[in-house]
NUMAR-930369 format. One line per field, with one value per atom (N, C-alpha, C): x, y, z; residue in three letters; atom name; residue number from 1. Coordinates in steps of 0.2 Angstrom, whole numbers, plus 5000, padded with zeros to 4 digits. Atoms other than C-alpha are relative to their C-alpha. Example, Ala and Ser with C-alpha at 12.3 -4.5 7.8 and 13.67 -1.06 7.14 Angstrom:
// NUMAR-930369
c1 (5004,5062,5004,4996,5068,4996)
c2 (4994,4978,5006,4994,4995,5005)
c3 (5000,5039,5000,4999,5036,5003)
residu (ALA,ALA,ALA,SER,SER,SER)
atome (N,CA,C,N,CA,C)
num (1,1,1,2,2,2)
This chain:
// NUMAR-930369
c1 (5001,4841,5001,4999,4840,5009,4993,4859,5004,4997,4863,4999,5001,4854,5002,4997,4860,5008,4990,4881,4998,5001,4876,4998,5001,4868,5006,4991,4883,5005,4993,4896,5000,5001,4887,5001,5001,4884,5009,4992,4904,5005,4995,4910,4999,5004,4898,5004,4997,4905,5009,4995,4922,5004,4998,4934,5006,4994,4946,5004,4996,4960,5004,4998,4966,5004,4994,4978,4999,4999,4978,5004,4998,4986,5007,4992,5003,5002,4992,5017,5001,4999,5021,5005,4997,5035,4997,5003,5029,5004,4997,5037,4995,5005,5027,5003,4999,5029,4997,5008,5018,5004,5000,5016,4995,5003,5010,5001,5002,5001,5007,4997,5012,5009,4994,5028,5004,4998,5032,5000,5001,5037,5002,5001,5034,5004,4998,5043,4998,5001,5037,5004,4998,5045,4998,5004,5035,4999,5001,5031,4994,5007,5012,4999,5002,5005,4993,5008,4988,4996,5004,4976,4993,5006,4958,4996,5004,4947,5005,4997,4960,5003,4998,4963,5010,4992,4982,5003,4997,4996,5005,4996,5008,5007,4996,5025,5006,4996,5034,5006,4995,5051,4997,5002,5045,5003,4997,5054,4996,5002,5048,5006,4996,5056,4995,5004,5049,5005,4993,5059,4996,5002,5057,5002,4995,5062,5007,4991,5081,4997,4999,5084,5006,4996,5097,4997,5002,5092,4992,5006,5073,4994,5004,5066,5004,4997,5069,5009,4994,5088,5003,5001,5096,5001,4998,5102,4994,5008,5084,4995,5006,5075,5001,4998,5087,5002,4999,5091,4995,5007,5075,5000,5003,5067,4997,4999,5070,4995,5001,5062,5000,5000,5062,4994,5001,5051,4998,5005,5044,4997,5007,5027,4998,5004,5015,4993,5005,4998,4996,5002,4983,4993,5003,4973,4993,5006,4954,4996,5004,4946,4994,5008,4929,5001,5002,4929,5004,4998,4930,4998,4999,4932,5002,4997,4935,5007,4991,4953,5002,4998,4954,4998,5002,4951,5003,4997,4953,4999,4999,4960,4999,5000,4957,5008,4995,4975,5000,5000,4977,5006,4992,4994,5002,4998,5005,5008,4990,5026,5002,4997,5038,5009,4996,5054,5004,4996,5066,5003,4996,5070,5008,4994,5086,5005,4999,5085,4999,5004,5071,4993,5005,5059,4995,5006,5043,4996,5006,5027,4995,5007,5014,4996,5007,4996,4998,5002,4993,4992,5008,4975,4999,5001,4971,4996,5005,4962,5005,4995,4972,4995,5002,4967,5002,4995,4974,4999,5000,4974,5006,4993,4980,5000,4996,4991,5004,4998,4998,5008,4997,5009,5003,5002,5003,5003,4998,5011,4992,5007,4999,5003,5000,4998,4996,5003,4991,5000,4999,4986,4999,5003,4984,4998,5002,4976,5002,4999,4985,4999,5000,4984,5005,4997,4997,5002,4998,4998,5004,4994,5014,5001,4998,5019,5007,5002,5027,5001,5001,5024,5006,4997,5039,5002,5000,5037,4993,5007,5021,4997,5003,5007,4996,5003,4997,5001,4996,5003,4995,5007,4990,5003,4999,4992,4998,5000,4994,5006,4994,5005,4997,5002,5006,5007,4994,5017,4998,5002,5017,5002,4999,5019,5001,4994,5029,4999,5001,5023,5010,4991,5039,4998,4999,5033,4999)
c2 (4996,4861,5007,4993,4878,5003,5000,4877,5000,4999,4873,5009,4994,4889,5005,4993,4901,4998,5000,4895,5002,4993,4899,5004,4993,4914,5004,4996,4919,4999,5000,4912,5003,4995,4921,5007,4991,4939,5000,5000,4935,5003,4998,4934,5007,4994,4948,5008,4991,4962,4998,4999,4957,5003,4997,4968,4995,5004,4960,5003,4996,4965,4998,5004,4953,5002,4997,4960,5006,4994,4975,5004,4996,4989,4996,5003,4980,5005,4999,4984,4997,5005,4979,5003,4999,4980,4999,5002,4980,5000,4998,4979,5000,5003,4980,5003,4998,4983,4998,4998,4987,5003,4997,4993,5006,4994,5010,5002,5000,5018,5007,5006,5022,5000,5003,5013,5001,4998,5015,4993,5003,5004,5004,4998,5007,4995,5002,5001,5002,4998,5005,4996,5005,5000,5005,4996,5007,4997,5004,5002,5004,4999,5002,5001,5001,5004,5001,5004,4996,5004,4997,5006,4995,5005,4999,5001,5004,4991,4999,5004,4987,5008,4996,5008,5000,5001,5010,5007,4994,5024,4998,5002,5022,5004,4995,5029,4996,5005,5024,5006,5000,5025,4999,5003,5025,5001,4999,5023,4999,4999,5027,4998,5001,5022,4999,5000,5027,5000,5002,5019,5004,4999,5025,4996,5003,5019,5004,4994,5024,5002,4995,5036,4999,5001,5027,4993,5005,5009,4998,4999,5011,4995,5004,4999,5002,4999,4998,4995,5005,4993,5002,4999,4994,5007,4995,5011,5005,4996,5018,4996,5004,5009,5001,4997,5013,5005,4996,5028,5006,4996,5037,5006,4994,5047,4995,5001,5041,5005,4997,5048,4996,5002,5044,5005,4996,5051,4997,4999,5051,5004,4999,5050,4997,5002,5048,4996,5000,5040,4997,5003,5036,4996,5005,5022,4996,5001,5019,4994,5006,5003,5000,4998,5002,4991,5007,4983,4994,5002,4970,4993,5008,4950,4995,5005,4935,4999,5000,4933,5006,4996,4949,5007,4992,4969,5004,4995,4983,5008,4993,5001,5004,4996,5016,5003,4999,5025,5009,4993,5044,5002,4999,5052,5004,4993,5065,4997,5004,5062,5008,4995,5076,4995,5005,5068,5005,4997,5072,4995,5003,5067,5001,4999,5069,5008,4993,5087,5005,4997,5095,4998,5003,5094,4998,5002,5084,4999,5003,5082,4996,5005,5069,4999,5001,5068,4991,5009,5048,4999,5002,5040,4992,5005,5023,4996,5006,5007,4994,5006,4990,4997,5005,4976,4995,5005,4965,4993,5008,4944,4997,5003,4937,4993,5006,4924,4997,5004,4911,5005,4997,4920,5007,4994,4938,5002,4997,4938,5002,4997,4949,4999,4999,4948,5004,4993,4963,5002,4997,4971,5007,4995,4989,5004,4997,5000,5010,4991,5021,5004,4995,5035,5006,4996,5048,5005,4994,5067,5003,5000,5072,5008,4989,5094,4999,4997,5100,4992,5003,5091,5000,5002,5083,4996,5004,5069,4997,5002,5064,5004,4999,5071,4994,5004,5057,4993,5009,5039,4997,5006,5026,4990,5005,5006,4998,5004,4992,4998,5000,4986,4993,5007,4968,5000,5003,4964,4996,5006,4957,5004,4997,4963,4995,5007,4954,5004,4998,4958,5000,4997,4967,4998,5003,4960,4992)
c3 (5007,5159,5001,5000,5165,5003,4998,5172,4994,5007,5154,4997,5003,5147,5004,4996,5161,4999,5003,5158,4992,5008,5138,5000,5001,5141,5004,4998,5151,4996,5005,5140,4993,5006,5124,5004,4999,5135,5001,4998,5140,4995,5008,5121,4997,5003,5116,5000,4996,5127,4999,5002,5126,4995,5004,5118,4996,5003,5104,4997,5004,5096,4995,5005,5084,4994,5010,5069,5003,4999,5078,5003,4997,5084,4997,5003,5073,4994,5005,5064,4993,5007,5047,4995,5003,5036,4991,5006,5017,4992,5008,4999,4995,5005,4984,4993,5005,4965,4994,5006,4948,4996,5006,4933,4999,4999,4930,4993,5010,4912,5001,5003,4905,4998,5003,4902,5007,4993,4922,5003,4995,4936,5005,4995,4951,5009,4994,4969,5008,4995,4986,5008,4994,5004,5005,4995,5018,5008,4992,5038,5000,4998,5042,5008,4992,5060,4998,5000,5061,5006,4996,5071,5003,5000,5078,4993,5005,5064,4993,5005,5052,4995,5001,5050,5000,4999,5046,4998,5004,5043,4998,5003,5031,4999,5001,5031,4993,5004,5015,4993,5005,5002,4991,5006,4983,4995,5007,4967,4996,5006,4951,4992,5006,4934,4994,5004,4918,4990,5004,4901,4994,5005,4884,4995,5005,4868,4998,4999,4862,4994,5005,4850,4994,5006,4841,4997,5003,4839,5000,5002,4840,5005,4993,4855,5005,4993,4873,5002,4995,4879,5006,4994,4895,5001,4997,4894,5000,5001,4887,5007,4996,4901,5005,4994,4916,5002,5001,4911,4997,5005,4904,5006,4995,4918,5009,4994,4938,5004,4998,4951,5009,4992,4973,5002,4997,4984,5009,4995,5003,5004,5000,5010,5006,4995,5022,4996,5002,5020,5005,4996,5028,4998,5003,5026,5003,4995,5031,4997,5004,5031,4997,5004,5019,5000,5003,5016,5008,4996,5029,5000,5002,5026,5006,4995,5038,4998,5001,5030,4996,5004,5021,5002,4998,5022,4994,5003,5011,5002,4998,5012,4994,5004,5003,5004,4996,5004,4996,5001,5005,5001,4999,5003,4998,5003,4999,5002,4999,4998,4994,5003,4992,4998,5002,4982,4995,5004,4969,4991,5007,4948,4999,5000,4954,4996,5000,4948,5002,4998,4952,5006,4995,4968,4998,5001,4966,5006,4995,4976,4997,5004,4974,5006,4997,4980,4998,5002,4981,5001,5000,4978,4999,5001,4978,5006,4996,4986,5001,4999,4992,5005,4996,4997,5002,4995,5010,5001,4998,5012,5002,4993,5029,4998,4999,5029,5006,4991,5043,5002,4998,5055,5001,5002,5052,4993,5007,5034,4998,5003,5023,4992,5008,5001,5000,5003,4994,4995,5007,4977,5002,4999,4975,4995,5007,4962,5002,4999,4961,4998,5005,4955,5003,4998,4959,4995,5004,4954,5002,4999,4952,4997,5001,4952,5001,5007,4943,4995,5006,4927,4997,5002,4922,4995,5006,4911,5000,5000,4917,5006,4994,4928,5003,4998,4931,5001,4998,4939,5001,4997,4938,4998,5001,4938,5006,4996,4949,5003,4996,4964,5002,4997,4970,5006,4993,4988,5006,4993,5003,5005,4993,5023,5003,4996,5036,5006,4993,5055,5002,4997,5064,5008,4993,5081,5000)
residu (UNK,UNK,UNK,UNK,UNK,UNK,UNK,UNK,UNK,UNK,UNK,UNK,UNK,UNK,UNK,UNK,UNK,UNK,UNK,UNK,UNK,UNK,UNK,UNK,UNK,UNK,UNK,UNK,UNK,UNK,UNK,UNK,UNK,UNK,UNK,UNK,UNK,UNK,UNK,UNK,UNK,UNK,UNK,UNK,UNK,UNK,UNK,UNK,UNK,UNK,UNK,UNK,UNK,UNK,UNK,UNK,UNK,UNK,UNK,UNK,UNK,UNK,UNK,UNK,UNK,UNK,UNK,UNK,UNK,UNK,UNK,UNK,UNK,UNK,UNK,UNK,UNK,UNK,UNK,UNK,UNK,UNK,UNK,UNK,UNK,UNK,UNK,UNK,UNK,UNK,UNK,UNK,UNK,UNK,UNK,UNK,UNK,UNK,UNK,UNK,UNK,UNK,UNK,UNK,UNK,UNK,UNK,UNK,UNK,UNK,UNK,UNK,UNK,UNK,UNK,UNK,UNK,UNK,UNK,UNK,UNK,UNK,UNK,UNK,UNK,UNK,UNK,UNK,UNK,UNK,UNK,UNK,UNK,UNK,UNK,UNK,UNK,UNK,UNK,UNK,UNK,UNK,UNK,UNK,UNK,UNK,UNK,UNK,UNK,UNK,UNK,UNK,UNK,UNK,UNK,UNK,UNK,UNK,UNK,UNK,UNK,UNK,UNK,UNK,UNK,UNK,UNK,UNK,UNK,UNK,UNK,UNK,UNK,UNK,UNK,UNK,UNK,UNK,UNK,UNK,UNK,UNK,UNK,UNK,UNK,UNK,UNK,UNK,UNK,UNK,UNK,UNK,UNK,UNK,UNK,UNK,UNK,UNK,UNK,UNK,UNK,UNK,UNK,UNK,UNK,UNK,UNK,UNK,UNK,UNK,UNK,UNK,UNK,UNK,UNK,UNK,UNK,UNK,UNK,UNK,UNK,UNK,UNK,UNK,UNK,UNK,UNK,UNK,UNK,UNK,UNK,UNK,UNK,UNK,UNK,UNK,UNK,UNK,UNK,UNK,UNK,UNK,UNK,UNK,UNK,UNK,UNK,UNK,UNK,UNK,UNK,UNK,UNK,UNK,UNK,UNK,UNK,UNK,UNK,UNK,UNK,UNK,UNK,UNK,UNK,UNK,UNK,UNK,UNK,UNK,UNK,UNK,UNK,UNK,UNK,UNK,UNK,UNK,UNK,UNK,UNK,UNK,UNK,UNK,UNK,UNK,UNK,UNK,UNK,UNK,UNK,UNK,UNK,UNK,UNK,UNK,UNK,UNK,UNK,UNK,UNK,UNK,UNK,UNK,UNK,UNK,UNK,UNK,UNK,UNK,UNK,UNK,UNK,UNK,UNK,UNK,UNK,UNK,UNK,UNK,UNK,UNK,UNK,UNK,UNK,UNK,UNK,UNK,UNK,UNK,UNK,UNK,UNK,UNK,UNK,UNK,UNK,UNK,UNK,UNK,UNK,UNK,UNK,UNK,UNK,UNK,UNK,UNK,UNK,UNK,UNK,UNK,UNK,UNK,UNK,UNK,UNK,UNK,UNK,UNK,UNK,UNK,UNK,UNK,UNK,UNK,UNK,UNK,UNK,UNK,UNK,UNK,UNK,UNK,UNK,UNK,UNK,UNK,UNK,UNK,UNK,UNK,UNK,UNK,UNK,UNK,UNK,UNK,UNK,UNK,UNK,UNK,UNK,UNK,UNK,UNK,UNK,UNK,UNK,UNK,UNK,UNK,UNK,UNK,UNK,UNK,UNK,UNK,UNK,UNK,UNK,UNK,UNK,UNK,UNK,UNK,UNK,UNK,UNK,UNK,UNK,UNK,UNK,UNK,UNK,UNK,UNK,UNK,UNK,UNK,UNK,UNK,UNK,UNK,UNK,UNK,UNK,UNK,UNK,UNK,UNK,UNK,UNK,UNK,UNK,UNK,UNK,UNK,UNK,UNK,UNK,UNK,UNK,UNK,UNK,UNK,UNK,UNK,UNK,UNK,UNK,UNK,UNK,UNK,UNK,UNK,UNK,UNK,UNK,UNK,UNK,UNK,UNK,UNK,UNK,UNK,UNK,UNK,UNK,UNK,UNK,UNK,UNK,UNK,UNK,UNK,UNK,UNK,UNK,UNK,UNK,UNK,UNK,UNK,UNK,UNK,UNK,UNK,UNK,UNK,UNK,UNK,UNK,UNK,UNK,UNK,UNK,UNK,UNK,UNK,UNK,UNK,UNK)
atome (N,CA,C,N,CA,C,N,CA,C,N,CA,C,N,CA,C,N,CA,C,N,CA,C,N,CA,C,N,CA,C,N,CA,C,N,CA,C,N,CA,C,N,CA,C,N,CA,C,N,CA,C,N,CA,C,N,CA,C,N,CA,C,N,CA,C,N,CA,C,N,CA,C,N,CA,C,N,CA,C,N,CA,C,N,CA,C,N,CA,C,N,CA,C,N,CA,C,N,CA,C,N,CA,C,N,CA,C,N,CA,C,N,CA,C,N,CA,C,N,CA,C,N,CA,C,N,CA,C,N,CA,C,N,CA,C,N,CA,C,N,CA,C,N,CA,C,N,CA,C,N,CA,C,N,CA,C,N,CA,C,N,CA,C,N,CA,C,N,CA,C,N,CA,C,N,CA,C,N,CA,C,N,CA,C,N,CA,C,N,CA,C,N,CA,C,N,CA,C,N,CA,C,N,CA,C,N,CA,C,N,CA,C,N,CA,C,N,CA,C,N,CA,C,N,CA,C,N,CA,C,N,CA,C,N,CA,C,N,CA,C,N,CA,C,N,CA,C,N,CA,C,N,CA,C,N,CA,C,N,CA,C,N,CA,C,N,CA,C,N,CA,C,N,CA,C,N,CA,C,N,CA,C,N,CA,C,N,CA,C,N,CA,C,N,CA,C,N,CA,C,N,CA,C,N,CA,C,N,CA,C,N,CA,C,N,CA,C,N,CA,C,N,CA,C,N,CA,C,N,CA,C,N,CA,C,N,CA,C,N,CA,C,N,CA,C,N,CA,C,N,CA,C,N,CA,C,N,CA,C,N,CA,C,N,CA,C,N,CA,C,N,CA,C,N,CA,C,N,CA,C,N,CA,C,N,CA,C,N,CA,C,N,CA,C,N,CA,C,N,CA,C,N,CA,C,N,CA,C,N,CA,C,N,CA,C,N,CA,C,N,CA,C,N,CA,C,N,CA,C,N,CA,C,N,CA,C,N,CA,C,N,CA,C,N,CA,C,N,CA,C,N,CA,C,N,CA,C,N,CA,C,N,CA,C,N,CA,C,N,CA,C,N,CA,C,N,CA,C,N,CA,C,N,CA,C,N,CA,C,N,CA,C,N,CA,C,N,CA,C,N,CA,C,N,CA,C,N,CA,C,N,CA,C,N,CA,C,N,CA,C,N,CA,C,N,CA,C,N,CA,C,N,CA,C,N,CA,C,N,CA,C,N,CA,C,N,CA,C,N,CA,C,N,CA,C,N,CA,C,N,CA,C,N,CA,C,N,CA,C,N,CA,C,N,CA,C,N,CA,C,N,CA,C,N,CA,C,N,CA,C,N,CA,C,N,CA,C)
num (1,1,1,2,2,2,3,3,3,4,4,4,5,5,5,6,6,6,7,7,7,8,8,8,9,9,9,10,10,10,11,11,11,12,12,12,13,13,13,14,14,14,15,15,15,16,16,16,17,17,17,18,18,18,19,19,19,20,20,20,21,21,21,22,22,22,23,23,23,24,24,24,25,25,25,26,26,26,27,27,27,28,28,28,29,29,29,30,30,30,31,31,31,32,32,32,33,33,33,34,34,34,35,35,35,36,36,36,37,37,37,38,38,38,39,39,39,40,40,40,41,41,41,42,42,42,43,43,43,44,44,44,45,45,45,46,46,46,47,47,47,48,48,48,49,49,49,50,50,50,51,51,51,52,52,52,53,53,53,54,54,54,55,55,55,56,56,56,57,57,57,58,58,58,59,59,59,60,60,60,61,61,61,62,62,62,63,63,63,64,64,64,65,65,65,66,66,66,67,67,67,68,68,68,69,69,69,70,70,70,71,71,71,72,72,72,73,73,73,74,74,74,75,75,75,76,76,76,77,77,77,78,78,78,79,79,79,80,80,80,81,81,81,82,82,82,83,83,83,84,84,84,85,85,85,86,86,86,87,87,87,88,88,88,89,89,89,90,90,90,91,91,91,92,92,92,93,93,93,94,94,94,95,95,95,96,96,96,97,97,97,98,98,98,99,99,99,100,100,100,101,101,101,102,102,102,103,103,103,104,104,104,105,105,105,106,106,106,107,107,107,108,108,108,109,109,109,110,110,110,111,111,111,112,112,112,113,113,113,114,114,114,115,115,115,116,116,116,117,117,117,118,118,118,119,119,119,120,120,120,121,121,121,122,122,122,123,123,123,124,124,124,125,125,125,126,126,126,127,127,127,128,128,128,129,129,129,130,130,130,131,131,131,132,132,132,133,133,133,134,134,134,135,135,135,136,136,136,137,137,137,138,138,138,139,139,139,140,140,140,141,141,141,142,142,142,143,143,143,144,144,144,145,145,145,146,146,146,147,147,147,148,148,148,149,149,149,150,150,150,151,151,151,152,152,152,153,153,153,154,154,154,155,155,155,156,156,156,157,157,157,158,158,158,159,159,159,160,160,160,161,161,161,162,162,162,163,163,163,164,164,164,165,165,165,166,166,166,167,167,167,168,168,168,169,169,169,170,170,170,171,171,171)
């Protein structure tokens, strides 16, 4: 009986102390895309590097397209809609976990990205929360919720909405 409790008390102090690393310190390829107030979507394609506890940096590519109604026919058609007010930029961001789940986690994302309306330079100050649900074979599905302030004042200063994507481990 006591050979039983000394191998558990060893195979618990065993587990206890060891270090894990499980979805860590990875790679991740990301796409995602939303709707943003107002009359915006929005596109992101970025690569993440996963740090310890589910901490990430985000290095990302992001479109913006914001349609109007036309001016001659009176609703949105393709030319009013893909042609209104474009924008690209990138950004960096960096992403601290606050929320931590047996198959999930979420990030608060902090960023900044310099880009262009294809006229005039733009920066944007990014804000938001994301949260992550792992899937088999380190794929990840994600929402995220943003806000992005955008200098100078264009056609909008304030980008807010939601993003839904997914990640695809690169190793």
């Amino acid at each position: 009986m006591t050979m039983k409790r000394l191998l558990l008390t060893l195979l618990v102090a065993a587990t206890s102390v060891t270090v894990s690393f499980a979805q860590s310190h990875s790679d991740r390829i990301s796409f995602g895309m939303g709707a943003l107030y107002e009359r915006g979507l929005d596109a992101t394609l970025s690569w993440e590097h996963e740090t310890k506890y589910h901490n990430a940096w985000e290095y990302f590519v992001n479109g913006y397209l914001k349609w109007e109604d036309c001016a001659s026919c009176g609703h949105v058609c393709p030319e009013s809609f893909w042609h209104s007010y474009n924008t690209w930029g990138l950004g960096i961001a960096y992403k601290p976990c606050v929320v931590r789940g047996r198959n999930h986690y979420g990030n608060l994302r902090i960023g900044a990205s310099g880009g262009s309306n294809t006229h005039d330079f733009l920066a944007g100050i990014h804000v938001g929360y994301e949260h992550n649900y792992a899937l088999r074979h380190g794929w990840q599905l994600y929402w995220q919720t943003k806000c992005d302030l955008m200098v100078p004042n264009h056609k909008d200063l304030f980008r807010t909405g939601i993003v839904i994507g997914f990640k695809i481990p690169t190793k």
